[in-house]
C-alpha positions in Angstrom: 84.7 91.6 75.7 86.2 88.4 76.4 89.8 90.4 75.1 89.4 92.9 77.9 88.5 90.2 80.3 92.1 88.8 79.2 93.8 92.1 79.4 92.2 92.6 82.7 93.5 89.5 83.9 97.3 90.3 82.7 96.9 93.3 83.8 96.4 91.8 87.6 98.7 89.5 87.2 101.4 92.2 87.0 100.2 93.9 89.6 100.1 90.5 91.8 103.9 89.8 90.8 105.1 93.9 91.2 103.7 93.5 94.5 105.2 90.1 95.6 108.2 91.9 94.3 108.2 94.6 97.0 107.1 92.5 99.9 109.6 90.7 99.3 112.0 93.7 98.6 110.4 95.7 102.0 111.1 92.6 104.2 114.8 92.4 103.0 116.0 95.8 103.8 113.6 96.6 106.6 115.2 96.9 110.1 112.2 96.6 112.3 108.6 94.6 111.7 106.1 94.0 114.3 105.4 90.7 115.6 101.9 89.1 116.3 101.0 85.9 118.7 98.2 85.9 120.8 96.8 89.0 120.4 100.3 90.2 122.1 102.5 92.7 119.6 106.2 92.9 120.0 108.2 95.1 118.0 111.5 93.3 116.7 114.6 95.5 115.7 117.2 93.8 113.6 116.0 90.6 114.6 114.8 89.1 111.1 116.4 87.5 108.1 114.1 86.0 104.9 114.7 82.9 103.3 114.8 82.6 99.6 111.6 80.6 99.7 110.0 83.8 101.7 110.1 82.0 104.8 110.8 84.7 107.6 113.1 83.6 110.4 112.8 85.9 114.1 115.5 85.8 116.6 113.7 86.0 119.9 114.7 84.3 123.1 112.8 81.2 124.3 112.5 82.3 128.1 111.0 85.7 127.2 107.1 85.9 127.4 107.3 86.1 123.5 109.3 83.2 123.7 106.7 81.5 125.1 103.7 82.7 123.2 105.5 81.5 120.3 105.9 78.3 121.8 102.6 77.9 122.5 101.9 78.7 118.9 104.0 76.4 117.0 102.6 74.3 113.8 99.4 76.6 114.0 97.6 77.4 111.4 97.9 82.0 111.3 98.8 81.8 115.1 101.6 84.7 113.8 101.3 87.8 112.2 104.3 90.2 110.7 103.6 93.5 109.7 106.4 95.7 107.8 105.6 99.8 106.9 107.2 100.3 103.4 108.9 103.7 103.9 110.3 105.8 102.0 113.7 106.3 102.8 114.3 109.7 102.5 112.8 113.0 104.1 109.5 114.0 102.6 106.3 114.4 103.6 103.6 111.3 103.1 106.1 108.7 103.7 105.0 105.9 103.7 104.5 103.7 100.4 102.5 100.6 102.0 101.3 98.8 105.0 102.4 95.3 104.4 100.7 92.1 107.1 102.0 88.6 106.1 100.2 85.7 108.3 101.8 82.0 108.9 102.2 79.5 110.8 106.1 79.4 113.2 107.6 76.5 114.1 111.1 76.2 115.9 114.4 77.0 113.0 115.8 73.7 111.7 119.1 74.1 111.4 119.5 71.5 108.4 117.6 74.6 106.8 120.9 76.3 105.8 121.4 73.6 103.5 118.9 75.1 101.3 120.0 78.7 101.8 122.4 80.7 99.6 125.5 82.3 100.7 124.2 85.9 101.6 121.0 84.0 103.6 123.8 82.1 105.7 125.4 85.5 106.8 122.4 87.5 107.6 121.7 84.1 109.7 124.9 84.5 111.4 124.3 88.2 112.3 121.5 87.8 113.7 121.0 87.9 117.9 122.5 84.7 119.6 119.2 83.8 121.2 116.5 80.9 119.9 115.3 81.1 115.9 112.2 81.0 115.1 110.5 80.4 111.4 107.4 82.1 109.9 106.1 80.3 107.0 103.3 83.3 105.5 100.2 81.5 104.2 98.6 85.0 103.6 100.2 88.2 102.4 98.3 91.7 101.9 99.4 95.0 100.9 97.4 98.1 101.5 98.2 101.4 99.7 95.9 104.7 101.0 92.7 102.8 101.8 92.8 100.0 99.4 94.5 96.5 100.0 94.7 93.8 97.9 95.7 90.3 98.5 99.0 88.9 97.5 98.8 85.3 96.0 100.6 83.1 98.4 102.7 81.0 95.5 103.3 84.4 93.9 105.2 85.5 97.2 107.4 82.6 97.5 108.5 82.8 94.2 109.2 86.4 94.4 112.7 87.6 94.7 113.5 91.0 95.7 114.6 93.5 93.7 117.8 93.7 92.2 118.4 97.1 93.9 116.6 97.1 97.0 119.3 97.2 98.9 120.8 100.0 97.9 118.2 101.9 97.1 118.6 104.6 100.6 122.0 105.0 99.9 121.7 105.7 96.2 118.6 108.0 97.3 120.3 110.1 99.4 123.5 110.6 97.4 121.4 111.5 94.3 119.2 114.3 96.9 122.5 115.6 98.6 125.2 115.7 94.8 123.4 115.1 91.6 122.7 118.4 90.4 122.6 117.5 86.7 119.7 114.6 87.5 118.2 117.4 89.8 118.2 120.2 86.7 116.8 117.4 84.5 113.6 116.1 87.1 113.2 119.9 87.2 113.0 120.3 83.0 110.4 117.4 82.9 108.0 118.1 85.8 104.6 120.2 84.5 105.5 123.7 85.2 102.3 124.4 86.8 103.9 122.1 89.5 106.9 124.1 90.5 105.3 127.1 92.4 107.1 128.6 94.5 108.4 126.8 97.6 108.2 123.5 95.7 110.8 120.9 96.1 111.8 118.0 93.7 113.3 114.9 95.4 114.2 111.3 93.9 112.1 109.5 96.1 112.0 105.7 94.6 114.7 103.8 92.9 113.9 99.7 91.7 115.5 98.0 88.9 112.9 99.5 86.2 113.2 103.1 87.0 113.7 106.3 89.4 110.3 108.0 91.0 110.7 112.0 92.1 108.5 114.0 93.7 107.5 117.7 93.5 106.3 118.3 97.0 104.9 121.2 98.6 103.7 121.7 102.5 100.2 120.4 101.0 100.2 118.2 98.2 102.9 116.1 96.1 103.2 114.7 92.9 104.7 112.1 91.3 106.5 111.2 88.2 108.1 108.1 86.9 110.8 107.9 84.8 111.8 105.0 83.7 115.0 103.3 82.8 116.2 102.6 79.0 116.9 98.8 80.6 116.6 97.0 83.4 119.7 96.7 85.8 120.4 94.3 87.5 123.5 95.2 89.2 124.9 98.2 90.4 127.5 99.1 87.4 124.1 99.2 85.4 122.3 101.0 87.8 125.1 103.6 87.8 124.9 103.8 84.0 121.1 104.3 83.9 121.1 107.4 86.5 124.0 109.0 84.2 121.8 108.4 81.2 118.8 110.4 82.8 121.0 113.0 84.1 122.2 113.4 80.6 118.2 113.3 79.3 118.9 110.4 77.3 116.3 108.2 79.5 112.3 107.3 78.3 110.0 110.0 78.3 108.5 110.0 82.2 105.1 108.3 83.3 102.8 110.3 86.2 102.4 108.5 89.0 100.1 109.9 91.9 99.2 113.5 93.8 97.9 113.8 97.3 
């Protein structure tokens, strides 16, 4: 018993770190979040950048009425709230992975912040609108997937980083749906034939730096099915080398992964 209880509590502590992982992830390559104060919700479109630490800087201008609310909000203890949709970032039905809601307190953007930020933080800083910065330090973070949401721990967010390929993940994505027959003839020869009726389509539909997701989706259901990488990548040269390794069937045997 008290070995399960251990395995139980590796188990969640993977789970905790996969999904600090892809908050983090979500947040850097999402262009739109939605912004809390007061009870008032404002949707922000390229108008965020994240800090190595996690800490979420908004660009929104100081004589606006959100200005203002976040004025009136500063050094408050969950006076903000940022919620992000983790989408999948191709066509398919059931798109969306996860409903992500971070909570924090927003104080004005100290510009003696940069000093602690790397290179690539710096130039998203720089692109963002020329109006008043505003930081979001999240004290709570929860995912929900379907109609289950769990709770992030708040240390295990900050010292998240976000995947390796996150950021290319669409474009990778939709070049493999629109000009990888080979990978498409091999997600094909490992999906459950009782899977591929007729009018069935299989789609790569998640790429990280452990593995590629497709789906075999029909008008009414999808499923699912993992297949993992030989190594992780962590850059794309590697990445590149993995999804010619599947394409060849040289990768892992696959993994299920849902049906709705």
């Amino acid at each position: 018993m008290a070995l399960d209880a251990e395995q139980s509590s590796l188990l969640a502590d993977v789970g905790q770190a996969a999904d600090a992982v892809r908050v983090r992830s979500v947040l850097t390559v999402a262009t739109s979040l939605r912004l809390r104060v007061a009870d008032t919700d404002t949707d922000l479109m390229d108008a965020h950048v994240t800090l190595p630490d996690g800490t979420v800087v908004v660009a929104a201008d100081a004589m606006t009425p959100l200005g203002g609310l976040l004025v009136a909000a500063r050094g408050a203890d969950g006076a903000v709230q940022l919620d992000v949709t983790d989408l999948v970032p191709v066509p398919v039905r059931a798109r969306v992975r996860a409903w992500m809601t971070l909570t924090g307190r927003v104080n004005r953007f100290d510009p003696e912040t940069l000093d602690t930020c790397d290179h690539d933080a710096v130039v998203a800083l720089l692109g963002l609108p020329p109006v008043a910065l505003w930081t979001i330090r999240p004290d709570t973070v929860h995912v929900r997937r379907h109609e289950a949401t769990v709770e992030v721990p708040i240390a295990a967010y900050h010292a998240a980083r976000p995947d390796p390929v996150a950021t290319v993940e669409a474009a990778h994505l939709a070049r493999l749906t629109r000009h990888h027959p080979r990978l498409h003839r091999r997600i094909a020869a490992i999906v459950d034939s009782d899977l591929l009726v007729n009018g069935t389509r299989v789609v790569p539909v998640a790429l990280d730096a452990d593995g590629l997701t497709v789906r075999a989706e029909t008008v009414h259901r999808h499923h699912d099915v993992r297949l993992p990488f030989g190594s992780r990548v962590t850059d794309e040269a590697a990445l590149d080398r993995e999804l010619h390794r599947l394409a060849a069937g040289d990768g892992p045997s696959r993994h299920p992964e849902e049906q709705a």
